[in-house]
Each structure stands twice: as structure tokens, then as C-alpha cells.
C-alpha positions as CSV (number, residue, x, y, z in Angstrom):
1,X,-22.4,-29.5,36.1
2,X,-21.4,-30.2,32.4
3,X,-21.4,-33.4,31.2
4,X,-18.1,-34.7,29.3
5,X,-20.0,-35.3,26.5
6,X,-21.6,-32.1,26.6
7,X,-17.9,-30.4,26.4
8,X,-16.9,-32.7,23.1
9,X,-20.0,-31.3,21.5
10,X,-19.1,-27.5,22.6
11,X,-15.7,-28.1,21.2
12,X,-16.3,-29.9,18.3
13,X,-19.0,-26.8,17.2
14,X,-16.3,-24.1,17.9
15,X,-13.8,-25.9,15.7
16,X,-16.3,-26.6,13.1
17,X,-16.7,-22.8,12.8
18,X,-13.3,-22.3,12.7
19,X,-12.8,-24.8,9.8
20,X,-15.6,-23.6,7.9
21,X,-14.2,-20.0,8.4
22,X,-10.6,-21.0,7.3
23,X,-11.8,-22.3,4.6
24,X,-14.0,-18.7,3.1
25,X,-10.4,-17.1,3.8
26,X,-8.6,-19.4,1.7
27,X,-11.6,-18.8,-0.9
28,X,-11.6,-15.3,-0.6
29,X,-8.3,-14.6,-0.6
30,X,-7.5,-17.8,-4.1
31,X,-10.1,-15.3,-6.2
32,X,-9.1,-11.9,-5.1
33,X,-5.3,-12.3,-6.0
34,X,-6.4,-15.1,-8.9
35,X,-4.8,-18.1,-6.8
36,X,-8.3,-20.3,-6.9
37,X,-6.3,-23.5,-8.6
38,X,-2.9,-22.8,-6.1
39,X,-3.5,-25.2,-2.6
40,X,-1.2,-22.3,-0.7
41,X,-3.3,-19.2,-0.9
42,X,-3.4,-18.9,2.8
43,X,0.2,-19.0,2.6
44,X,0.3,-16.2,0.1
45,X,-1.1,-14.1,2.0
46,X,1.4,-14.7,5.3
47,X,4.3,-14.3,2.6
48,X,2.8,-11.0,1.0
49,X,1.6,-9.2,4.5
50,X,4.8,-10.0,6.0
51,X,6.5,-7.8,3.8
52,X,4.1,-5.4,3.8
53,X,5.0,-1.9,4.7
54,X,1.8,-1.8,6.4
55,X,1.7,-2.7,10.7
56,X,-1.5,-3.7,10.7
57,X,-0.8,-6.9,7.4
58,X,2.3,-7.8,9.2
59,X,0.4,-8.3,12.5
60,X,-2.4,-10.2,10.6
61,X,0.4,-12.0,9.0
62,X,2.2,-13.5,12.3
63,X,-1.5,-14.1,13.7
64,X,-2.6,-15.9,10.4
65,X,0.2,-18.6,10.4
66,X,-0.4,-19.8,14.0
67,X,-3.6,-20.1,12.3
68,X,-2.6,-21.8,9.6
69,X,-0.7,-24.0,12.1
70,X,-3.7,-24.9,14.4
71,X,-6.1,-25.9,10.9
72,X,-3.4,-28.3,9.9
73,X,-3.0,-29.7,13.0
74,X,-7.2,-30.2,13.0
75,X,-6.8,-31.6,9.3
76,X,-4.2,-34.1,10.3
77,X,-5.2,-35.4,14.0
78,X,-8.4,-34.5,13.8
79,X,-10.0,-37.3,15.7
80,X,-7.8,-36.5,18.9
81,X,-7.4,-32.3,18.9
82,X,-11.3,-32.5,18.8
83,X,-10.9,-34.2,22.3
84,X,-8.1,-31.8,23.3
85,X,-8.6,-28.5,22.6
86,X,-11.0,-25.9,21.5
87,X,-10.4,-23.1,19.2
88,X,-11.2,-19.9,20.8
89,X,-13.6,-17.3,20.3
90,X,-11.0,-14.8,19.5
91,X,-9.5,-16.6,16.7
92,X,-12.3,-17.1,15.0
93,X,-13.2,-13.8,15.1
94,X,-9.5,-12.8,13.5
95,X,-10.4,-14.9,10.5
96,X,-13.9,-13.0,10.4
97,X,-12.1,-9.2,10.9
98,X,-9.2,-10.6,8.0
99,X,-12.3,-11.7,5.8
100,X,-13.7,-8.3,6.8
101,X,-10.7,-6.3,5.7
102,X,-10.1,-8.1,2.3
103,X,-13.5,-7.8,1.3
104,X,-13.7,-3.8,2.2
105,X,-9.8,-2.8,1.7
106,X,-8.8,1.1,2.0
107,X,-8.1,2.9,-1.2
108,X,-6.2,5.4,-3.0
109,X,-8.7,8.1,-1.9
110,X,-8.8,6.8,1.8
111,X,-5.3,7.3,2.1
112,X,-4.1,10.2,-0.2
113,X,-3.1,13.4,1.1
114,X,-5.2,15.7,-1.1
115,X,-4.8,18.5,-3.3
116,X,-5.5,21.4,-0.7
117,X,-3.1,20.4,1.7
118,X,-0.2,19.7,-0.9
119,X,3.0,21.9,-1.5
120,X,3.5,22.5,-5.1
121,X,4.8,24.8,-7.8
122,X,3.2,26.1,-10.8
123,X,5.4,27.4,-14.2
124,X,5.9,30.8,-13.5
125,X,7.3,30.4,-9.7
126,X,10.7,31.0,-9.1
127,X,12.8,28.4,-9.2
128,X,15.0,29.7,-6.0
129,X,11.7,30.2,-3.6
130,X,10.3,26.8,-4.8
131,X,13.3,25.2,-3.6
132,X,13.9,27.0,-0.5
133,X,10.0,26.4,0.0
134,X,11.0,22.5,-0.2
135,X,14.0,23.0,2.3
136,X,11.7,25.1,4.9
137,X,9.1,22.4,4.5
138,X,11.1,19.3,4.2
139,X,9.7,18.3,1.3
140,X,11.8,16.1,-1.1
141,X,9.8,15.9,-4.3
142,X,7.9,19.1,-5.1
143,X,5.2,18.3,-7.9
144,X,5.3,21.0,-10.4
145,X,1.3,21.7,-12.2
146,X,0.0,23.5,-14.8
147,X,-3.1,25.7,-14.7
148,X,-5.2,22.8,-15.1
149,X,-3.4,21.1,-12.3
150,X,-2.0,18.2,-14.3
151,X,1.7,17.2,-13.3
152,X,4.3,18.4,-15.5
153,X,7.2,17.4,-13.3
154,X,8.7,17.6,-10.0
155,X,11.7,20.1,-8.3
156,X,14.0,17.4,-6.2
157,X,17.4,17.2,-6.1
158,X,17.8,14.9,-9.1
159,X,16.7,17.7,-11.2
160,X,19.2,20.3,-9.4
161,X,22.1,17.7,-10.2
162,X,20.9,17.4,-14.1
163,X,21.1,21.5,-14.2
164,X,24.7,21.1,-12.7
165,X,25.5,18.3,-15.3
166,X,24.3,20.1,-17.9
167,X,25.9,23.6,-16.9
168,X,22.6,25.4,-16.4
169,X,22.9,28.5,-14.5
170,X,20.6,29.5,-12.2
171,X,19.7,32.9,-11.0
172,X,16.9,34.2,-8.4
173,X,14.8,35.6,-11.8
174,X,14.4,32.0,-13.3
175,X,11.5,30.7,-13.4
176,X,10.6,27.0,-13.5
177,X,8.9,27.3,-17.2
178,X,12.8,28.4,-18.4
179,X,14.0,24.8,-17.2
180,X,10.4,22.6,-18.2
181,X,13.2,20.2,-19.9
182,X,14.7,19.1,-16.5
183,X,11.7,18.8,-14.3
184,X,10.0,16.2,-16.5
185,X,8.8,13.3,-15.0
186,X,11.0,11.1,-17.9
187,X,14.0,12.9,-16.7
188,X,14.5,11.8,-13.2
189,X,17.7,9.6,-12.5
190,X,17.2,7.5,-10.0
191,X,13.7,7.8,-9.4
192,X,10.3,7.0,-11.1
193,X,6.6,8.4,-10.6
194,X,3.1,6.7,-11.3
195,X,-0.4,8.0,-11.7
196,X,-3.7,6.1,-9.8
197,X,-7.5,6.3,-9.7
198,X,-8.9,7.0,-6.0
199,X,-10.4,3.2,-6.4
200,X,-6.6,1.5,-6.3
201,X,-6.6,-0.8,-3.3
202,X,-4.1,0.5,-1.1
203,X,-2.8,-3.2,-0.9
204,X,-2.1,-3.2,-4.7
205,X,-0.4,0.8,-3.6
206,X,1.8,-1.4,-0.9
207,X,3.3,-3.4,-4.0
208,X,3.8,-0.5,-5.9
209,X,6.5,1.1,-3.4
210,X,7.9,-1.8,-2.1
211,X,8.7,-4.1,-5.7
212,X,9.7,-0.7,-8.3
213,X,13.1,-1.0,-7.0
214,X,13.4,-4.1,-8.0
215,X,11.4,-3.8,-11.3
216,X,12.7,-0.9,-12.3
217,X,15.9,-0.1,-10.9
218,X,14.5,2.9,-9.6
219,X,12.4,3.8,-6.2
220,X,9.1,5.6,-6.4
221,X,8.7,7.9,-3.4
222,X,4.9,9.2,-4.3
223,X,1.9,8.0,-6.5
224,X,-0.2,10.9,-8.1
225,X,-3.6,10.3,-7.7
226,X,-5.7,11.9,-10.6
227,X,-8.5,12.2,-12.2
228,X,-8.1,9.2,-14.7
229,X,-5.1,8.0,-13.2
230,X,-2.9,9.2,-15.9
231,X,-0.5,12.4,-16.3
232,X,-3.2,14.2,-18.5
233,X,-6.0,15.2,-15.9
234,X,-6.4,16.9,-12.7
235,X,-4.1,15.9,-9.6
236,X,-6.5,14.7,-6.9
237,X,-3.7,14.3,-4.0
238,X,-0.7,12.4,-3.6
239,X,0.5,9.2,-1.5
240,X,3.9,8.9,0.2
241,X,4.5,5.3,1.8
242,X,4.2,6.8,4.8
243,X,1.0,7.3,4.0
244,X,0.1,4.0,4.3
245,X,1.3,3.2,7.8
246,X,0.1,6.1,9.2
247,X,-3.3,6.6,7.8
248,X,-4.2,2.6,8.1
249,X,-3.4,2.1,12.2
């Protein structure tokens, strides 16, 4: 049989860890997004992974305030939840798994689909199989490369309504080279496109998609990934923000 006193001192170890586990999180998580002088970095993190677009931040999120929750409670009444309760194994192994996941995140090259398995055009395509090629496939934004497959611009239906704008006819002989002017990255209406390393954090590749309409007034739909992350070098592959729910279950 186990002493009462024995059952304080189990308790009083498992809370201990928890505490001194919190408290690396909060650490962690105050230099990796530059929040070391802010006293709510834990709270920065609920706020930001509960409007993530990715399931498995928004579950940490929801699990990470009732945690946030039972470490006040500890802070504030801590000489009588000692004597009431003890933290579970479970949630201190959350804090250890969220530590975990912060410290080793996924990146642009974990979740990208890559060149090989990418539908795209190239200059001398016609301009009427590359758009039935995007109807077939369901494919809304059709990256356009050059021979060194850098991105020139993209076939969507933005660019379709800028050749109708601008009374550009269209034929089954023209060829996307004859209408380079429209397919231009610059020229999209109502959409914008950015360029990554494979080394972007996918959580910094969340922000991207879910803040550029409210930056910029226009959604991004993909992120090139290249060789430098710019225009200029070789695509690598491409990320939709479906990428990042599916590929991080």
C-alpha cells in the first residue's frame, strides 16, 4: 500500500516535469518567432496554429491552451493543485512531441510536389492543347518554363480574360511564345506568385497563403520552389495549400 505522502511526492515530480517542460516551450517557441522579451509566447503560438491551414497546428493548438490553462492554474494555486491533482503522462509528452515538431519542422522540399510529376508548358506549345490539357487535368494555374526550366509565366484564366480585354485572337496555330506579354507572372489580375528555397519552413509557407490576401490584395494559389528561390533558376516543384494539409497528416 502507498503511503499518502508517498502520492504528494509522485505528484509533485510529474508536475515539476510538466512545469519545467512548459517552460522549454515557451523558450523555444519566444526565440524561434523572436518573442523572447513578449510574456505571451505560448499564446502566440495557440493564436497562429489556430488559424493555421494545417490539421495537425490546429489540434496542437486546442490541446496547447488547456495546457496553458492547467500551468496557470499550478502558478496561481500552487500549494493546493499539488495536493489535488497530477499532470498526466500524456500531457507532458504533448509538450515534448510540440517541442519536437518546432525544433525539426517540414519544409519546402518535404512538401513540394516536384518537377517530374508537374503539368507544364514550355514556349512553343500550343496555346489551345495547353489549355485543354489544364481542363482535362483540372489544373487551374499551368506554369509556363523555358528550356532551362525557369518560370516565365503561367496559362490560367486571368490570362485568357486579359487576351479578351485586349482583343487578342486566338487560333489552334498559336503558340504560347506569340502571347509571352500576357502570361507573365506581373500580369496576373487578381492573383500573385512567389519563389522559395527547399529549406522554407512549411510553417513560414502556411503564412504565406493564408496573409497575401490580406497583404496584397491578391491570393497566391502556388509557391515555385527553385533553385535559389527566385524566378531566374531552375523550378524544383511547386506547393499548392493543399499541399500542406495533405502531405503533413
Amino acid at each position: 500500500m502507498v503511503e499518502s505522502g508517498e502520492i504528494t511526492l509522485i505528484m509533485k515530480k510529474n508536475n515539476l516535469e510538466f512545469i519545467r517542460t512548459y517552460n522549454e516551450l515557451d523558450a523555444l517557441i519566444g526565440e524561434k518567432f523572436n518573442r523572447e522579451n513578449d510574456d505571451s509566447s505560448i499564446y502566440f503560438l495557440i493564436n497562429k496554429y489556430r488559424r493555421s491551414k494545417v490539421e495537425k497546428e490546429r489540434i496542437y493548438s486546442n490541446k496547447l491552451d488547456s495546457a496553458r490553462k492547467i500551468r496557470n492554474l499550478m502558478v496561481h494555486e500552487s500549494g493546493i493543485i499539488d495536493e489535488l491533482f497530477d499532470v498526466s503522462d500524456e500531457v507532458v509528452l504533448f509538450l515534448k512531441e510540440l517541442i519536437t515538431y518546432l525544433r525539426n519542422p517540414l519544409r519546402a522540399k518535404d512538401v513540394m510536389t516536384p518537377l517530374r510529376s508537374i503539368t507544364y508548358g514550355k514556349e512553343e506549345d500550343l496555346v489551345a492543347d495547353l489549355i485543354k490539357k489544364g481542363v482535362d487535368e483540372g489544373i487551374s494555374n499551368l506554369p509556363i518554363l523555358n528550356d532551362k526550366n525557369e518560370v516565365i509565366g503561367i496559362l490560367n484564366s486571368d490570362v485568357l480574360l486579359l487576351l479578351f480585354l485586349n482583343n487578342v485572337h486566338l487560333d489552334r496555330k498559336t503558340k504560347v511564345k506569340e502571347i509571352k506579354g500576357y502570361i507573365s507572372l506581373q500580369s496576373q489580375i487578381n492573383l500573385r506568385f512567389m519563389f522559395v528555397t527547399t529549406d522554407y519552413e512549411i510553417d513560414v509557407l502556411n503564412d504565406y497563403f493564408a496573409y497575401s490576401k490580406e497583404q496584397y490584395k491578391k491570393r497566391l494559389p502556388i509557391i515555385f520552389v527553385s533553385v535559389n528561390g527566385k524566378a531566374d533558376s531552375s523550378l524544383l516543384g511547386i506547393i499548392s495549400p493543399i499541399d500542406l494539409i495533405i502531405k503533413n497528416e
